[in-house]
OpenMM code with the backbone's topology and positions (N, CA, C; nanometers):
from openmm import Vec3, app, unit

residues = "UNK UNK UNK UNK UNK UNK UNK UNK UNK UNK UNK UNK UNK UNK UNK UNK UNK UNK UNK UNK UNK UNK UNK UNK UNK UNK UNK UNK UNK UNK UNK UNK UNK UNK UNK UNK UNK UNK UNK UNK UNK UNK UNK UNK UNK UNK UNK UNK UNK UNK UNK UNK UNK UNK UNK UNK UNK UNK UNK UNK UNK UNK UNK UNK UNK UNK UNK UNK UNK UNK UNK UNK UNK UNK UNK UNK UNK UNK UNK UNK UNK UNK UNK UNK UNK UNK UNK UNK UNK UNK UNK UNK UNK UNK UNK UNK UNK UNK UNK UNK UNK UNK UNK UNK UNK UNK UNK UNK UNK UNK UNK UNK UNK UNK UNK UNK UNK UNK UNK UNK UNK UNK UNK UNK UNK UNK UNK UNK UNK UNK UNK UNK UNK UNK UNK UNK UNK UNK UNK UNK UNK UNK UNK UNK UNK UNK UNK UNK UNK UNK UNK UNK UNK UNK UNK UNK UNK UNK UNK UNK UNK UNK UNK".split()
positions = [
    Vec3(-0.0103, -3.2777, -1.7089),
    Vec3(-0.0190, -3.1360, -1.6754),
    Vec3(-0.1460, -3.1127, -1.5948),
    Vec3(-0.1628, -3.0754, -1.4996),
    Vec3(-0.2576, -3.0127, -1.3875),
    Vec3(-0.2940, -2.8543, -1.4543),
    Vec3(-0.4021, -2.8211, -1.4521),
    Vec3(-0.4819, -2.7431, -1.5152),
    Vec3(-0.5760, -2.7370, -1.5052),
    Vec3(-0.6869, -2.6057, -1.4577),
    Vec3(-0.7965, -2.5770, -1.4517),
    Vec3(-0.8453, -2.5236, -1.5393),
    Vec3(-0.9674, -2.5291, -1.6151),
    Vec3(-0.9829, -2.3877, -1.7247),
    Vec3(-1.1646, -2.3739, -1.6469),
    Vec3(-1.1281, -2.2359, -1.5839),
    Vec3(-1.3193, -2.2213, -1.5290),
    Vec3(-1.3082, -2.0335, -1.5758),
    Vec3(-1.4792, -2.0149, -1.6610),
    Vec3(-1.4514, -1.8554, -1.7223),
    Vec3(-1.3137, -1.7843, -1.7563),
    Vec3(-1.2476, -1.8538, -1.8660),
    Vec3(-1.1714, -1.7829, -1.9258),
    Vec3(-1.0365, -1.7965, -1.8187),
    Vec3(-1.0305, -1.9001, -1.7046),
    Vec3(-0.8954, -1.8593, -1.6378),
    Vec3(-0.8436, -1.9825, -1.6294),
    Vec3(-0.7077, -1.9941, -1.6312),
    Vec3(-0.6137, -2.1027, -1.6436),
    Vec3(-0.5647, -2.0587, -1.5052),
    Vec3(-0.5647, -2.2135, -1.4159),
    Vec3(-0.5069, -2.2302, -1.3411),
    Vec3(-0.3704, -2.3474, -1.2877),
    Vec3(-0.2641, -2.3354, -1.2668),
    Vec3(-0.1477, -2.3707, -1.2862),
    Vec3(-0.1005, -2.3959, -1.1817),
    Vec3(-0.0630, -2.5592, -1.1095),
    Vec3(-0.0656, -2.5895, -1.0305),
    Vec3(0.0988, -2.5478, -1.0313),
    Vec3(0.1252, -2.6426, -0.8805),
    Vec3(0.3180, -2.5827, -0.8595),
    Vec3(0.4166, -2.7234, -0.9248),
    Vec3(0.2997, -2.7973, -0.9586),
    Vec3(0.3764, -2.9004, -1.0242),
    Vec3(0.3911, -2.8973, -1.1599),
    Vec3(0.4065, -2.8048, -1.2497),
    Vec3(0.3748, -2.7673, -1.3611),
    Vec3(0.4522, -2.6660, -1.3979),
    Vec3(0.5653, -2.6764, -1.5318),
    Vec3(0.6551, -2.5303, -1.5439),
    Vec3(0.6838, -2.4771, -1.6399),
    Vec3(0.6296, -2.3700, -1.6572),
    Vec3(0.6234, -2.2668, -1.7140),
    Vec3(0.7055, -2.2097, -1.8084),
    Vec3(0.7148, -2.2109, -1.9214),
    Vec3(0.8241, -2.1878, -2.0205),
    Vec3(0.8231, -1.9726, -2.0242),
    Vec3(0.8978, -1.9571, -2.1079),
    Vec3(0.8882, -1.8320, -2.1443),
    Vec3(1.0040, -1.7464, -2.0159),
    Vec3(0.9471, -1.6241, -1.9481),
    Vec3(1.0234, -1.5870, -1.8671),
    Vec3(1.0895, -1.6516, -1.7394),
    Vec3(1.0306, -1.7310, -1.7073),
    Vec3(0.9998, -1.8182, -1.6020),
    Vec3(1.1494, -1.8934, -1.6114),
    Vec3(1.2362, -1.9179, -1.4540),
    Vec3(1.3140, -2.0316, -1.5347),
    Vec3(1.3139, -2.0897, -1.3735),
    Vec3(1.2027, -2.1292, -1.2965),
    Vec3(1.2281, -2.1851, -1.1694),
    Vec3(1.2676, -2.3289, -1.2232),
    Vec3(1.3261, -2.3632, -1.0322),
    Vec3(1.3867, -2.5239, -1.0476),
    Vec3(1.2407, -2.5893, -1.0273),
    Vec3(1.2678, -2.7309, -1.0171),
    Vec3(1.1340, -2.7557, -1.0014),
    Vec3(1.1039, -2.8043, -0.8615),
    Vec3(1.1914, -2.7872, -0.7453),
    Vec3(1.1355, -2.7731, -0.6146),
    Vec3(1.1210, -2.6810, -0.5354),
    Vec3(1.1322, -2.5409, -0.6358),
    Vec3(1.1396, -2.4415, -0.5578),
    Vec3(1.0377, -2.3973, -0.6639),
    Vec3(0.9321, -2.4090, -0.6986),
    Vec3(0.7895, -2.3363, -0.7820),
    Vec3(0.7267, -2.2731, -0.6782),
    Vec3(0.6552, -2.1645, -0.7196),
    Vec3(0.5558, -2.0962, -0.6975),
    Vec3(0.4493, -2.1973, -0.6487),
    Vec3(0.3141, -2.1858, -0.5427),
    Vec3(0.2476, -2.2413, -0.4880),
    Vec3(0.1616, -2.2371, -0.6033),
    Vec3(0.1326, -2.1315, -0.6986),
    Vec3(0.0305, -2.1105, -0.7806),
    Vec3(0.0636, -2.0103, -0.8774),
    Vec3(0.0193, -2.0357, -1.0245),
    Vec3(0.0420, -1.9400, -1.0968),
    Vec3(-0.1094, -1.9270, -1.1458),
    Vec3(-0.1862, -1.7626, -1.1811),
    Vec3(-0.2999, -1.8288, -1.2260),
    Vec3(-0.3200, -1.6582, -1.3373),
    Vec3(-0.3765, -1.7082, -1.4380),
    Vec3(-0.3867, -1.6168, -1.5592),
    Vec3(-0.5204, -1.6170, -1.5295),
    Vec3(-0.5769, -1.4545, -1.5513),
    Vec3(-0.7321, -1.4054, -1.5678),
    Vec3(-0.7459, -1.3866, -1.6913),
    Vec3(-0.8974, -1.3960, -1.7020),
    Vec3(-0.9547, -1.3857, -1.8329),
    Vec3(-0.9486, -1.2186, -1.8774),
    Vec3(-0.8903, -1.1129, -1.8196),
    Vec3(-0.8776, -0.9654, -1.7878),
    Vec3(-0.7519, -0.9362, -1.8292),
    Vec3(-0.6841, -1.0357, -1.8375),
    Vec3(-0.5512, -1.0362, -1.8812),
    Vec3(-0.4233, -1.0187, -1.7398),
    Vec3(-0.4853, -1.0536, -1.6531),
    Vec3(-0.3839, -1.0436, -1.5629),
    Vec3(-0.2859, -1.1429, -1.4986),
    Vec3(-0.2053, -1.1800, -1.3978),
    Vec3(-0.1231, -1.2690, -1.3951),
    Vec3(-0.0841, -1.2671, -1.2506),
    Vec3(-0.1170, -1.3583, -1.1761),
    Vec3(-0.1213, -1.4063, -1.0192),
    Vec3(0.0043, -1.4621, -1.0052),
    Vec3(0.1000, -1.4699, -0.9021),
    Vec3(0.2357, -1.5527, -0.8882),
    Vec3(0.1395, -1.5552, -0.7448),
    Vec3(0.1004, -1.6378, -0.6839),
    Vec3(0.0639, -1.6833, -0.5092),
    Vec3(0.1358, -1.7451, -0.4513),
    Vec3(0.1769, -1.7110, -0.3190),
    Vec3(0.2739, -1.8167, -0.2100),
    Vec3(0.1510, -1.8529, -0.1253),
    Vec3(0.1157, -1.9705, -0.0699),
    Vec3(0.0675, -1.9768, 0.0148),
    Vec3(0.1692, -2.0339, 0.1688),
    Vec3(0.1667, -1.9154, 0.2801),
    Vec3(0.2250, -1.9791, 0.3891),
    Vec3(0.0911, -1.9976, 0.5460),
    Vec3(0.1338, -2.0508, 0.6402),
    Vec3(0.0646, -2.1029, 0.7492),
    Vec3(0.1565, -2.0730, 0.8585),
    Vec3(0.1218, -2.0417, 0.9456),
    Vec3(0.1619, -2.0410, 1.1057),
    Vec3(0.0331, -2.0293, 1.2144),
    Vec3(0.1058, -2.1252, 1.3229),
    Vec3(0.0415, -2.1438, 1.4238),
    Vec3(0.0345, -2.0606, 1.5598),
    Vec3(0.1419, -1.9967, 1.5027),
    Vec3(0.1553, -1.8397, 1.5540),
    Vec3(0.0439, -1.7320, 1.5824),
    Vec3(-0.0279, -1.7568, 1.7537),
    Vec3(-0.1043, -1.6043, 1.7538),
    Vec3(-0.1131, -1.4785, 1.6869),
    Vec3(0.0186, -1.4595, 1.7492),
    Vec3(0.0654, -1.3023, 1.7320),
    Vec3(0.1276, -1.2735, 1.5825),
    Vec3(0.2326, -1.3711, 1.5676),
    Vec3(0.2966, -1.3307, 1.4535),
    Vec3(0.3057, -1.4138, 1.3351),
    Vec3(0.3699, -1.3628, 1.2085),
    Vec3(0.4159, -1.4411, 1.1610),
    Vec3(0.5736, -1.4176, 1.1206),
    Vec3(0.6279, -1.5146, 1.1619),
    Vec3(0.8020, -1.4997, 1.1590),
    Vec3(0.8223, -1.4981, 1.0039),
    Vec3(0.9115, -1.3830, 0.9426),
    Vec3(0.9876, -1.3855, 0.8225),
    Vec3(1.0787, -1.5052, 0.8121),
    Vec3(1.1312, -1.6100, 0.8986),
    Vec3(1.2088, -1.6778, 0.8412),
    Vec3(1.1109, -1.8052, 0.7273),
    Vec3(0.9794, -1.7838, 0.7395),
    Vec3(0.9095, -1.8919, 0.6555),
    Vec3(0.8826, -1.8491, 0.5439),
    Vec3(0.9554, -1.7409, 0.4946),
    Vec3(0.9589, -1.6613, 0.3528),
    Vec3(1.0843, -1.6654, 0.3364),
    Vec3(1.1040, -1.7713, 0.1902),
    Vec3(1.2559, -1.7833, 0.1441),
    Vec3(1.3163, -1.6456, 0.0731),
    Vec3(1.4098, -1.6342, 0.0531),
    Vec3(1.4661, -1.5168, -0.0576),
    Vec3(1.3525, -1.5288, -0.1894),
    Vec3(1.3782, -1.6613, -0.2292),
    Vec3(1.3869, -1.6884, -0.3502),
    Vec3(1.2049, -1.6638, -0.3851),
    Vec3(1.1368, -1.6464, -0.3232),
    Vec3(0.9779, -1.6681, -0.3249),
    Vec3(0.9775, -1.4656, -0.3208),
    Vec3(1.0522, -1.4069, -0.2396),
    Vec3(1.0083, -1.2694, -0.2658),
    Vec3(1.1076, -1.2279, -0.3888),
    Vec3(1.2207, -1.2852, -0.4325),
    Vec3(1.1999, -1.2576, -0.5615),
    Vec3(1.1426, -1.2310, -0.6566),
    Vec3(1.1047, -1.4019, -0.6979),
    Vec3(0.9548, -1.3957, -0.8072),
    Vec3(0.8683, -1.3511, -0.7834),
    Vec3(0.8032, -1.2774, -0.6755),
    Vec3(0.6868, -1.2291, -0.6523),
    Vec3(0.6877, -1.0902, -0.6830),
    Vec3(0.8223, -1.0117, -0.6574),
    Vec3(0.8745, -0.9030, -0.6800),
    Vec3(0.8862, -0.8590, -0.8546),
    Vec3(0.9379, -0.9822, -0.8793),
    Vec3(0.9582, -0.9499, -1.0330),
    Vec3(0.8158, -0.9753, -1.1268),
    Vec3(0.7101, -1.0529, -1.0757),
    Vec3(0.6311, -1.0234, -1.1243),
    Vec3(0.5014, -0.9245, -1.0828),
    Vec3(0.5025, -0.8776, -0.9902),
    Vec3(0.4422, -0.7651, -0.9684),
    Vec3(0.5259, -0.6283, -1.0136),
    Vec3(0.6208, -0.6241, -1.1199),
    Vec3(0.6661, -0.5455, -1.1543),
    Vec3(0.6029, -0.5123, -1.3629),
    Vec3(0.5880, -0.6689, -1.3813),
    Vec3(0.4689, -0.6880, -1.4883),
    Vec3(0.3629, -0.5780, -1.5096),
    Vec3(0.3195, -0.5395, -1.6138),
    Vec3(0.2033, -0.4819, -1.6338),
    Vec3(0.0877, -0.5890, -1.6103),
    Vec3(-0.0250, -0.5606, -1.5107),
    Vec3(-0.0865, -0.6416, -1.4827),
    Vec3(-0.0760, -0.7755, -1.3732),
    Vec3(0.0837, -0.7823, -1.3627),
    Vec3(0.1121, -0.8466, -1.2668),
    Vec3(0.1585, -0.8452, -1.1367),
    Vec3(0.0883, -0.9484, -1.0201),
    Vec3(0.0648, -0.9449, -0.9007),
    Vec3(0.1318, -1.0565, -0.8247),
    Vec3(0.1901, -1.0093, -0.7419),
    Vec3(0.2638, -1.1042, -0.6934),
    Vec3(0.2244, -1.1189, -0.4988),
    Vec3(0.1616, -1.2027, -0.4524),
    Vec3(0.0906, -1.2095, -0.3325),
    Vec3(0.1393, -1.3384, -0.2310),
    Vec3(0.1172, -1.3225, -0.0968),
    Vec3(0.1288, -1.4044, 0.0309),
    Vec3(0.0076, -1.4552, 0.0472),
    Vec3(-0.0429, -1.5471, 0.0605),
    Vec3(-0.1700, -1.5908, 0.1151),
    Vec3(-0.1147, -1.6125, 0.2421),
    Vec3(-0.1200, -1.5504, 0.4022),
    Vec3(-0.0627, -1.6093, 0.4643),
    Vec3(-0.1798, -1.6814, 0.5675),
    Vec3(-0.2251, -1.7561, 0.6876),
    Vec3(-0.3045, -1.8161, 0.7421),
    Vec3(-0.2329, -1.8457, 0.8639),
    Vec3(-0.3277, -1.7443, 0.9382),
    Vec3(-0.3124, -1.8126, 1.1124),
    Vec3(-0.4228, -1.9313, 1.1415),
    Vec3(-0.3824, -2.0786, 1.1564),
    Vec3(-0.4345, -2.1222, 1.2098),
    Vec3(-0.4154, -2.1965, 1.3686),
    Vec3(-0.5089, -2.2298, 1.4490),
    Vec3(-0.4736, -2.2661, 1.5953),
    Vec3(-0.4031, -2.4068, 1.5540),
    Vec3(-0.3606, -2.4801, 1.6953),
    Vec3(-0.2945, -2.6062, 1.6802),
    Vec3(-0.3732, -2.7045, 1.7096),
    Vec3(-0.4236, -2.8169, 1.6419),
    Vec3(-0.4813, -2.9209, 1.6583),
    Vec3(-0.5247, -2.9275, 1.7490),
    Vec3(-0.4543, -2.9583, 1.8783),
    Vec3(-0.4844, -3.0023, 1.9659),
    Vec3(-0.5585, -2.8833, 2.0379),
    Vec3(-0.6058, -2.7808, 2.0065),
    Vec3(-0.6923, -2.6883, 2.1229),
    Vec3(-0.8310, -2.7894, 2.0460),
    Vec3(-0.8825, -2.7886, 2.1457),
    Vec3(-1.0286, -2.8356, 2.0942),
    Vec3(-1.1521, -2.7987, 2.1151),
    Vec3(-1.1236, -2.6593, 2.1984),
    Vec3(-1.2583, -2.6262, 2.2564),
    Vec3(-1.2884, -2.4583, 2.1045),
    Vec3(-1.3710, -2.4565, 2.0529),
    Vec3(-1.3922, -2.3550, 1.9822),
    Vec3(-1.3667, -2.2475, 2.0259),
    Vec3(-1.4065, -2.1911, 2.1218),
    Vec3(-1.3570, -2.0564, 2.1314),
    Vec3(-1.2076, -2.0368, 2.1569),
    Vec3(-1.1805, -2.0945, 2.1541),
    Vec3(-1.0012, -2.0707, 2.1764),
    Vec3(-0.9451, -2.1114, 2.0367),
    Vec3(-1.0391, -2.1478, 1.9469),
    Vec3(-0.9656, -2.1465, 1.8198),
    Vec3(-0.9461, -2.0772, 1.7305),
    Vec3(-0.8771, -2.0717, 1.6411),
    Vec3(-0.8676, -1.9208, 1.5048),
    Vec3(-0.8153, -1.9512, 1.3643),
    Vec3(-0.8745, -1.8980, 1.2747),
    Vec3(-0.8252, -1.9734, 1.1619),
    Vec3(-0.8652, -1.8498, 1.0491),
    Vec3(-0.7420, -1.7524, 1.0044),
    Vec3(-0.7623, -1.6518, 0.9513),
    Vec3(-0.6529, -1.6217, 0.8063),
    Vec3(-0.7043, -1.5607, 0.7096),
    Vec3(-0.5959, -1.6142, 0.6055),
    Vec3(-0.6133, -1.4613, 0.5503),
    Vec3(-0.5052, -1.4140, 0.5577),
    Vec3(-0.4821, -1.2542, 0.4625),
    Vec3(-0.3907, -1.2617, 0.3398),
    Vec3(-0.4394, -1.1428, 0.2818),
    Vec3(-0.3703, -1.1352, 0.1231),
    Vec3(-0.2633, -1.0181, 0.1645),
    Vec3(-0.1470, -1.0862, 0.1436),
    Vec3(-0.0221, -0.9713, 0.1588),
    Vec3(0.0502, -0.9516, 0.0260),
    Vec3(0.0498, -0.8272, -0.0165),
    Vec3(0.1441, -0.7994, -0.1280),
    Vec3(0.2881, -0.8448, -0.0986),
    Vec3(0.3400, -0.8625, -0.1992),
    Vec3(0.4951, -0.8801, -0.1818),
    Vec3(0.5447, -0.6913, -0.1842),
    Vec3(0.5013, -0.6295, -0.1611),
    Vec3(0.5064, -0.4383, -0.1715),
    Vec3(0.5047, -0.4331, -0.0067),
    Vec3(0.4074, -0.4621, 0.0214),
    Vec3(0.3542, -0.4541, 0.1798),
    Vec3(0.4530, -0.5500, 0.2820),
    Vec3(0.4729, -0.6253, 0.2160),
    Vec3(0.5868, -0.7441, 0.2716),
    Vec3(0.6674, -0.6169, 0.3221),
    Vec3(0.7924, -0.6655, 0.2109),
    Vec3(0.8895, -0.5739, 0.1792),
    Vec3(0.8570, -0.4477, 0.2649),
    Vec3(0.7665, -0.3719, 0.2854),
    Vec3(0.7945, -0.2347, 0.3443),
    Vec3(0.7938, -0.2565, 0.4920),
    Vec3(0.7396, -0.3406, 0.5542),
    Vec3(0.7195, -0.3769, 0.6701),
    Vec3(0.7990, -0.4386, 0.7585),
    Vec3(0.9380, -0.5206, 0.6654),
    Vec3(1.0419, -0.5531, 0.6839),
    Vec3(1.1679, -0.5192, 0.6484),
    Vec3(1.1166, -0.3979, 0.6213),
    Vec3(1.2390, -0.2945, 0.6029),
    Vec3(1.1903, -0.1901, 0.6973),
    Vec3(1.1089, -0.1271, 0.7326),
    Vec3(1.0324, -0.0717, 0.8421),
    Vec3(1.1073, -0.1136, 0.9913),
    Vec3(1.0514, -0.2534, 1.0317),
    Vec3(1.0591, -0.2923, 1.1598),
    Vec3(1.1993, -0.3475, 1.1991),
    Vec3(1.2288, -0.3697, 1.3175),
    Vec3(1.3597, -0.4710, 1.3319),
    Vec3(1.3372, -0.6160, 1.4217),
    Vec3(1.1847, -0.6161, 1.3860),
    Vec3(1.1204, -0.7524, 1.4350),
    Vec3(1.2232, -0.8619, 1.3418),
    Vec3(1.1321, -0.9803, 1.3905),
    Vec3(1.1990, -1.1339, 1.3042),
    Vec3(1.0419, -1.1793, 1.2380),
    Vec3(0.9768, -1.0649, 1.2970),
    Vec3(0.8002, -1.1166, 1.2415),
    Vec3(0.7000, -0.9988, 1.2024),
    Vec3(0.6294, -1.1126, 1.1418),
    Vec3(0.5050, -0.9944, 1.0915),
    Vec3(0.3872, -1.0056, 1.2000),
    Vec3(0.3499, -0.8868, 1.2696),
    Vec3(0.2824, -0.8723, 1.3558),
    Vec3(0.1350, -0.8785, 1.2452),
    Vec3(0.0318, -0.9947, 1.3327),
    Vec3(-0.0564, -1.0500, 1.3228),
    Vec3(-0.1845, -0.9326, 1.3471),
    Vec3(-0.1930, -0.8279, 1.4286),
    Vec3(-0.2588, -0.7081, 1.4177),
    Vec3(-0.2254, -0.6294, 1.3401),
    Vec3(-0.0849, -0.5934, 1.3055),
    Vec3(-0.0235, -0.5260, 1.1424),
    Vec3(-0.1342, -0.6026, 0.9895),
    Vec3(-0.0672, -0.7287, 1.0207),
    Vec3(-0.1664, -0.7222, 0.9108),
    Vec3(-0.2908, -0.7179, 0.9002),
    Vec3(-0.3753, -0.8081, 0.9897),
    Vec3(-0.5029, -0.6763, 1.0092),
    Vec3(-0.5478, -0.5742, 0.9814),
    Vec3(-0.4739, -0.5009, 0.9953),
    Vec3(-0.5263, -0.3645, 1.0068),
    Vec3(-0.4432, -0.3166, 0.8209),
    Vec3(-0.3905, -0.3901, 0.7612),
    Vec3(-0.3198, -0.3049, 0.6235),
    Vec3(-0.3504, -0.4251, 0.5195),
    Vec3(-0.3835, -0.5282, 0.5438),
    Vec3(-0.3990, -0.6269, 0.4518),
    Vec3(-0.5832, -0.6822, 0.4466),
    Vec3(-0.6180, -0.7279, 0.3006),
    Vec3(-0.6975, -0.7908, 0.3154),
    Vec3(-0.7230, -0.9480, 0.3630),
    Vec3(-0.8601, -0.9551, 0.4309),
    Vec3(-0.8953, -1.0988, 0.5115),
    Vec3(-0.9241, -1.1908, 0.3795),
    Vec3(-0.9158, -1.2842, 0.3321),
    Vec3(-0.9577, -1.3842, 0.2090),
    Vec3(-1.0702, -1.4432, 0.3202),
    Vec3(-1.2004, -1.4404, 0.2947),
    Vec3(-1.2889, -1.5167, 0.3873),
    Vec3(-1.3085, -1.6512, 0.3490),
    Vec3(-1.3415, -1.7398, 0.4200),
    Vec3(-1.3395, -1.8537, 0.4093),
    Vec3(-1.4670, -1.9085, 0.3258),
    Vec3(-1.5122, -2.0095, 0.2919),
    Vec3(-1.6397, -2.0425, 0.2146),
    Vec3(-1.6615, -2.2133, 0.2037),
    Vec3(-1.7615, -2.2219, 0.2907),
    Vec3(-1.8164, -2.3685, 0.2726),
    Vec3(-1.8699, -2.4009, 0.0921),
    Vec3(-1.8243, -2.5604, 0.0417),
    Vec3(-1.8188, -2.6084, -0.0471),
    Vec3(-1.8889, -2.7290, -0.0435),
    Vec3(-2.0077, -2.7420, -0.1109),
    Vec3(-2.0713, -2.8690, -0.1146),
    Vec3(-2.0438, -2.9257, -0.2444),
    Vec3(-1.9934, -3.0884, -0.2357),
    Vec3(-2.0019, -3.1293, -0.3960),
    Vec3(-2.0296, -3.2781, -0.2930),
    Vec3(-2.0171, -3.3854, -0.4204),
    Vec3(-2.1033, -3.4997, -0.4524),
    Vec3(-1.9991, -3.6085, -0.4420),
    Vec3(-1.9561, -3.6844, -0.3504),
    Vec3(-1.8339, -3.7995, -0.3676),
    Vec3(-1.9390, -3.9054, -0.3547),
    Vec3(-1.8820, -4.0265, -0.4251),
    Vec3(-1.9731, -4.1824, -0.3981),
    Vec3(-2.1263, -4.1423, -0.3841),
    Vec3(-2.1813, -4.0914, -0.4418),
    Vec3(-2.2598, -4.0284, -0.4186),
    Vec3(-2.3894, -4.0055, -0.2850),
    Vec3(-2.2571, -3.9685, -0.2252),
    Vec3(-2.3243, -3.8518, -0.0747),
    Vec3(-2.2720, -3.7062, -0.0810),
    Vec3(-2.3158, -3.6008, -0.0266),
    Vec3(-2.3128, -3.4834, -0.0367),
    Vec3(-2.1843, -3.4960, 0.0945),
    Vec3(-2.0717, -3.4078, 0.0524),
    Vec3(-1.9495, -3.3515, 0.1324),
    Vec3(-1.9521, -3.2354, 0.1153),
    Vec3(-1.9017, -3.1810, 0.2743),
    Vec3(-1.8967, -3.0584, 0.2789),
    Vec3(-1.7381, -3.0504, 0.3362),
    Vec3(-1.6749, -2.9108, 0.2510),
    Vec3(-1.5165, -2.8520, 0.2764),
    Vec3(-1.5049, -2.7464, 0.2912),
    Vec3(-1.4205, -2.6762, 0.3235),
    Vec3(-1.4312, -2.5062, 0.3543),
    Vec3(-1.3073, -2.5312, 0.2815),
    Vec3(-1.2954, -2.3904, 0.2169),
    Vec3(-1.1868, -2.3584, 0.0842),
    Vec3(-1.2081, -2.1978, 0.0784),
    Vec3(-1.1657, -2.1338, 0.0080),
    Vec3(-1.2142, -1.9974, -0.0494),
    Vec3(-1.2047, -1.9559, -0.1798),
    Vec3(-1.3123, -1.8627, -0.2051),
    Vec3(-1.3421, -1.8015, -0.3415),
    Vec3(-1.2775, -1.6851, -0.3740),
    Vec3(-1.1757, -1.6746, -0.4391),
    Vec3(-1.0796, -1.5974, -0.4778),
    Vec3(-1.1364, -1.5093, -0.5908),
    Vec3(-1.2563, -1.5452, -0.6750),
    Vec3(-1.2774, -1.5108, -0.7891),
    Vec3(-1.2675, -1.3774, -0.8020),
    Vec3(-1.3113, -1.2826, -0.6816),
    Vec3(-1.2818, -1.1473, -0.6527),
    Vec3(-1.1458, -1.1043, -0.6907),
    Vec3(-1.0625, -1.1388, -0.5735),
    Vec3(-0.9048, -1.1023, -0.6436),
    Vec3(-0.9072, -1.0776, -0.7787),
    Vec3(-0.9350, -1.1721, -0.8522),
    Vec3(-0.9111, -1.2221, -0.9499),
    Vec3(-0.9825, -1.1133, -1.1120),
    Vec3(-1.0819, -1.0833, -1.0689),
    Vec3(-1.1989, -1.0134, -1.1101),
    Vec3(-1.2915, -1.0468, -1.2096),
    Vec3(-1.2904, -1.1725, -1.1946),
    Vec3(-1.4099, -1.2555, -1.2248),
    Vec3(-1.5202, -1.2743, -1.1476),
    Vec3(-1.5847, -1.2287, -1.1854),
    Vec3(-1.7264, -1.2523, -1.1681),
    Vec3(-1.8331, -1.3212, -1.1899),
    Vec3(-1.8000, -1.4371, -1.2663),
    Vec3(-1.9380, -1.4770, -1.2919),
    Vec3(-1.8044, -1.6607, -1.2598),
    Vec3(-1.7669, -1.6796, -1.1467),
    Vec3(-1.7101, -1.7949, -1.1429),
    Vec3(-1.7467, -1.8083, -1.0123),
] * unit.nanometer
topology = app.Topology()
chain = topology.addChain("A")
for resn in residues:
    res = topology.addResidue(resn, chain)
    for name in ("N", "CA", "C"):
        topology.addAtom(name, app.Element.getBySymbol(name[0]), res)
């Protein structure tokens, strides 16, 4: 079993399943399930496109705004997109690159694609209605030399504070 326990929060990888309400298959899990010490309850998708402008709805299955739906219907529970524009490998010069990751409700989803008669989620839409997850350099200790990773600190979402 894959499991984190940091201040009171259990974190629950997608390889890992969940008894109780829960009855996913096991190749179609949630990217992340994660319980706060506040008592609350995270269902996360994380998706990616290389997409400037947009991001196309076809990289959101049915079955993912389901569960996200049904558990943001929970007391306490939240059901979210991590989605991430990043550039394509091969640009290599920095300024032409971009690498941006927003928090989309499965609420905000849903209204926006019932709203529009796009095939996508406009990349200035969310901008402007969603929050940015900022990015955060990570130093730890391998073989012992100092590595550095960029990741992000969610602990906010989350409303932990002292993690």
């Amino acid at each position: 079993m894959e499991e984190e326990k940091k201040a009171g929060r259990l974190v629950h990888s997608k390889n890992e399943l969940l008894g109780g309400r829960f009855h996913f298959k096991k190749d179609i899990l949630p990217d992340f399930f994660v319980f706060t010490n506040l008592g609350g309850f995270w269902l996360l998708e994380c998706k990616s496109s290389q997409g400037k402008t947009a991001f196309p709805f076809i990289n959101i299955k049915p079955h993912q705004t389901r569960d996200l739906r049904m558990v943001a219907k929970w007391p306490r529970g939240h059901g979210v997109f991590l989605i991430n524009f990043r550039s394509p490998r091969k640009i290599k010069t920095k300024k032409d690159k971009w690498n941006e990751t927003f928090i989309v409700t499965v609420k905000a989803y849903r209204k926006y694609k019932k709203k529009t008669k796009r095939s996508s989620m406009r990349r200035d839409w969310i901008r402007e209605n969603c929050e940015e997850l900022p990015r955060k350099k990570f130093v730890t200790e391998v073989n012992g030399k100092l590595r550095k990773f960029w990741g992000y600190d969610m602990s906010f979402l989350f409303g932990d504070k002292n993690v």
